[in-house]
N, C-alpha and C positions, 0 to 999 in steps of 0.2 A: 032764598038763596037761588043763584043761578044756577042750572043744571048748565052739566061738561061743556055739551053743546054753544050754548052761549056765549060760555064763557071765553071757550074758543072764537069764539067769534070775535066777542067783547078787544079779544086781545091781537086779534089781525091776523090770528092764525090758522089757515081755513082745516076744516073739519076732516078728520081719517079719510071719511071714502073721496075724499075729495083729489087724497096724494097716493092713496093705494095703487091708482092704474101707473105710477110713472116709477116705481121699484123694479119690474119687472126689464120694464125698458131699460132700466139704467143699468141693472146684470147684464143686457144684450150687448150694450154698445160698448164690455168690457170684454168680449170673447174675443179671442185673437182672430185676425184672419183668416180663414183654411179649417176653424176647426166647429163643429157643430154648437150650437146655444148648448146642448145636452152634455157637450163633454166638459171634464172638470178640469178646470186651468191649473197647471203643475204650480207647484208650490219650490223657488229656489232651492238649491242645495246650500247647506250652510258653509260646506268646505269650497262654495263656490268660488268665493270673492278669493280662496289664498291658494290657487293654482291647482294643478296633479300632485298629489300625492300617495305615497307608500311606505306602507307599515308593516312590520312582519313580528314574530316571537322566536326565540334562537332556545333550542332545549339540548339536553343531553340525551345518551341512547337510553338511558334510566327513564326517560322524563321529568327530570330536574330540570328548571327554568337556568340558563348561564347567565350569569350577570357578568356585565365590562366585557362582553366579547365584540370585537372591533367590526360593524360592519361598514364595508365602504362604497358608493354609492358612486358607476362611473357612466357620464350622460355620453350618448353617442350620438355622432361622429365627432366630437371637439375633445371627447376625453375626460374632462373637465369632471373631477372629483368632490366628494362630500364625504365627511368620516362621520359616524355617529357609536357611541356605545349601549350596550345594552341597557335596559334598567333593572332595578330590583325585581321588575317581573320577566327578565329577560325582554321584554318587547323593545321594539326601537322604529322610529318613523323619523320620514324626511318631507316635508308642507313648502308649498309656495315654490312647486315646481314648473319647471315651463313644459308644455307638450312634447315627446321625446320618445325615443326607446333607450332603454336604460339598463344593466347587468348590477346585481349585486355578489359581492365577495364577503365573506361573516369569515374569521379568524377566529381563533380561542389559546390557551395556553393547554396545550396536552389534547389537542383535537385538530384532527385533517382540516384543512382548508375547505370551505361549499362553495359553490361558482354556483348563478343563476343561470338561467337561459336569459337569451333576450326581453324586455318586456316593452312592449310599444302602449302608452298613454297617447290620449288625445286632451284636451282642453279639459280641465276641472274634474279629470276622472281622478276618483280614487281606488286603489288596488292594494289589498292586502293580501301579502304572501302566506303563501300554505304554510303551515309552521316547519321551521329548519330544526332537523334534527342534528347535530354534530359527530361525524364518526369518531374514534378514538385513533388518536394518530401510534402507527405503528412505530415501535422503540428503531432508532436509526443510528449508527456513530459514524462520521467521518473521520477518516484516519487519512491523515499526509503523509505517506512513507516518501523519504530522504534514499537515495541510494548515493552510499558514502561510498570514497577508493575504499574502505576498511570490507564494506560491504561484498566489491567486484575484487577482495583481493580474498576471501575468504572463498566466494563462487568457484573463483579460480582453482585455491588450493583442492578446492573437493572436485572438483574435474579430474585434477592432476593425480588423487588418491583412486580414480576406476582405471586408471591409465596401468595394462598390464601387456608385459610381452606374450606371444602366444597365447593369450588370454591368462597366463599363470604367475609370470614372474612378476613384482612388481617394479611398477616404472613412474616412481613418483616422483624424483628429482628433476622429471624434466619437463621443461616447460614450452608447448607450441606455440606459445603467444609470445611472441617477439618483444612488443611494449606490454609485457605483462604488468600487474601492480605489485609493488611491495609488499613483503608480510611484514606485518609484524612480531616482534618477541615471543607473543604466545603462538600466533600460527606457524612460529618456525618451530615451537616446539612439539604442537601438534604433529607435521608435517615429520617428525624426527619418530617422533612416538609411535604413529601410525606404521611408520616404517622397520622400527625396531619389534613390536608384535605380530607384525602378518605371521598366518599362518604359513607361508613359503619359507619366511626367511628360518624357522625354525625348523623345516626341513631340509634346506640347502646346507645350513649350520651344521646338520646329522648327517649329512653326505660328506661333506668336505673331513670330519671329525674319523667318519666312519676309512677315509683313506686313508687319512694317518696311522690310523690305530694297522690298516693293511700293511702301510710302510716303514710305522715304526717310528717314527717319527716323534719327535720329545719322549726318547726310550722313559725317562726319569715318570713320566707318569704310569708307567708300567701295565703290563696286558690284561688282557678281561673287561667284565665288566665299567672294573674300577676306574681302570685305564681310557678307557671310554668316554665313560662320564666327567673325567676331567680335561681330558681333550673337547669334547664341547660346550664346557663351561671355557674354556683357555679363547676356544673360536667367537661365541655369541658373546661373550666380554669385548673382544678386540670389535666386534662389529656395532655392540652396543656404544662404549664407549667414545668410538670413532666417530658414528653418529651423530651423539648428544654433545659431541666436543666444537666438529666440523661442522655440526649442522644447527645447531641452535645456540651454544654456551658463544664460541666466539662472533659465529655472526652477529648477534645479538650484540654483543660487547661492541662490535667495529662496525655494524650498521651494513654486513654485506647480505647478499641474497646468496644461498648455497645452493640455489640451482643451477642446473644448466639449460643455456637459453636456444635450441634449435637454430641454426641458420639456413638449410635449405637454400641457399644460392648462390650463386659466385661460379668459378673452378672447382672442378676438384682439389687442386691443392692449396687455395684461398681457405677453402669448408675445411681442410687437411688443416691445413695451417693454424685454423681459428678452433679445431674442434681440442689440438694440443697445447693450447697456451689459457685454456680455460684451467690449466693445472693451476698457473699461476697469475692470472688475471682471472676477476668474477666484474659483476656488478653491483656497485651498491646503491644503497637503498633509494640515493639521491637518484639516482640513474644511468650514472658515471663510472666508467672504466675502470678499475683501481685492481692496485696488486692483491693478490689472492690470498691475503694471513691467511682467512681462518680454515683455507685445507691444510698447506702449507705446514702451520702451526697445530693444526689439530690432529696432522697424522703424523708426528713428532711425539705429539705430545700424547697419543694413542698408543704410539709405543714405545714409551719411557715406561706409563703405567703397565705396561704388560708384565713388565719385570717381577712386577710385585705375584703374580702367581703361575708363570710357567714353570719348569721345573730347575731345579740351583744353578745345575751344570749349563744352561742352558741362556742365562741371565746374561745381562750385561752391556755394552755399548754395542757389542754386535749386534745382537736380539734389536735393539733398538734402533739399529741400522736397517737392519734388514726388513723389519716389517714396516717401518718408513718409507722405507724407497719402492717396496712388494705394493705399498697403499697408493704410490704419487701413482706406479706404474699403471697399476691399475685404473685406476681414475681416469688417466689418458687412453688408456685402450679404451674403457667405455666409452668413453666420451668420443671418440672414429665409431666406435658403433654407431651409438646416436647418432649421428649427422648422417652415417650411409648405408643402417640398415632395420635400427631397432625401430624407428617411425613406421617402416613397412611392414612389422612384425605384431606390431603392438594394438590391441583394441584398446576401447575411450578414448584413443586420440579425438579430441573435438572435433567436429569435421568444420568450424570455420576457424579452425588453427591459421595462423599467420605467420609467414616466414617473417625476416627482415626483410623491411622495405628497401 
């Protein structure tokens, strides 16, 4: 048999020592230019060929992985977006990016918003974000409030209820605001109600009661105590009554406004003129001018009922007369007050009250 040797030969293939000196050389002539025989030629990156990318992991504050949380991915300066979702491991990556700086956004459902910083890639870098932890978004409600007339007519009324003369009396039938808003049914009876319990009007009641009873007046309820207390039941009736007739039952019914509306300008005897014919003209609801029923009718019809308990002798179409006509008269005297003194007298007047334009 041939030895190796030979055989090598035999077969044209020349012998080890013969190719050993040319391995060396052939590693030389693969070292890059610039860098020593000695140093070790890099070895490609494998995410080389499919551009810059980034990958990151989205957790909760527990450290629970969030899965489906939306992160979106916007390249700068063109803007130009990428959406990707979480996975089952929370992780989420974007491949085959071009060279850029880049901002990430991660969303979740019941967790704040995370914004990136900036992140500038070069050529085939790859960058994995620090892991995103998600705040817990704090509970938020937005609420759309509507301001209705119902609303600014309601405002109104409770302006109109701090409105006192001398700080004491009250002065809530009148109204500073020229184009005031309409009440409606319940705020007119509000507006009645509030009026009918102040605590003044129940001692004006005991004033007025307490003269009669000095003068004698509806002898039939007779003196003392007794006599008293029937006389200002006789008075807080006519004034309740009056009220809730004039001031709520029929405006209500006929759609008027029971207040009185300030004018503050003109003449004297224009303001004179207009502050006497509020007896029998109001405004209703519409806006419009119209004849005054529900005073008109309501202090009529305040004292018909009276009849029913002043004393026997006492009763009757006169009674009925008289505290009729005692009511219009009155009305119109307040009403010259109003216009030329009770405004200068009275606190909570709104101080951007509005005459007529």
């Amino acid at each position: 048999m041939l030895g190796a040797h030979a055989q090598a030969q035999t077969a044209g293939i020349p012998p080890a020592s013969s190719i050993a000196p040319s391995v060396p050389a052939l590693a030389q002539s693969a070292v890059p230019p610039g860098r020593s025989p000695s140093s070790p030629t890099p070895l490609a990156s494998p995410t080389a060929q499919f551009g810059v990318g980034i990958a990151g992991t989205v957790t909760a504050p527990d450290g629970h992985v969030i899965v489906g949380a939306v992160v979106t991915l916007v390249t700068k300066p063109s803007n130009s977006q990428q959406t990707a979702l979480t996975d089952g491991e929370g992780a989420f990556h974007f491949t085959r990016l071009p060279p850029g700086t880049f901002q990430i956004t991660v969303t979740a459902i019941g967790f704040a918003p995370w914004v990136s910083h900036d992140i500038a890639l070069s050529e085939n870098q790859q960058y994995q974000v620090p892991e995103i932890s998600l705040e817990i978004a704090s509970a938020s409600t937005t609420v759309h409030a509507v301001f209705t007339g119902h609303d600014l007519a309601e405002q109104q009324m409770h302006q109109e209820e701090k409105q006192r003369i001398l700080g004491v009396f009250p002065n809530f039938y009148t109204s500073y605001v020229w184009k005031a808003e309409p009440l409606t049914s319940k705020q007119k009876f509000e507006l009645a109600w509030r009026s009918s319990i102040d605590p003044v009007t129940f001692l004006t009641t005991g004033a007025i009661a307490g003269i009669q009873q000095w003068q004698n007046d509806f002898s039939g309820y007779g003196p003392g105590i007794g006599g008293y207390a029937k006389r200002y039941g006789a008075n807080y009736t006519d004034g309740f009554v009056g009220v809730m007739i004039g001031g709520w039952v029929l405006p209500s019914v006929l759609h008027q406004d029971p207040r009185y509306f300030y004018k503050g300008v003109g003449s004297i005897r224009s303001r004179a003129l207009y502050a006497l014919s509020t007896i029998f003209i109001c405004r209703g609801d519409n806006g419009r001018w119209q004849p005054n029923y529900s005073n008109v009718l309501g202090t009529f019809a305040a004292g018909g009922i009276s009849n029913a308990y002043y004393p026997a002798n006492d009763r009757g179409f006169q009674l009925t007369m008289e505290n009729s006509l005692i009511g219009l008269a009155a009305g119109g005297g307040t009403a010259l007050l109003q216009e030329f003194l009770i405004r200068k007298l009275s606190r909570g007047v709104p101080s951007s009250s509005s005459t007529q334009p």
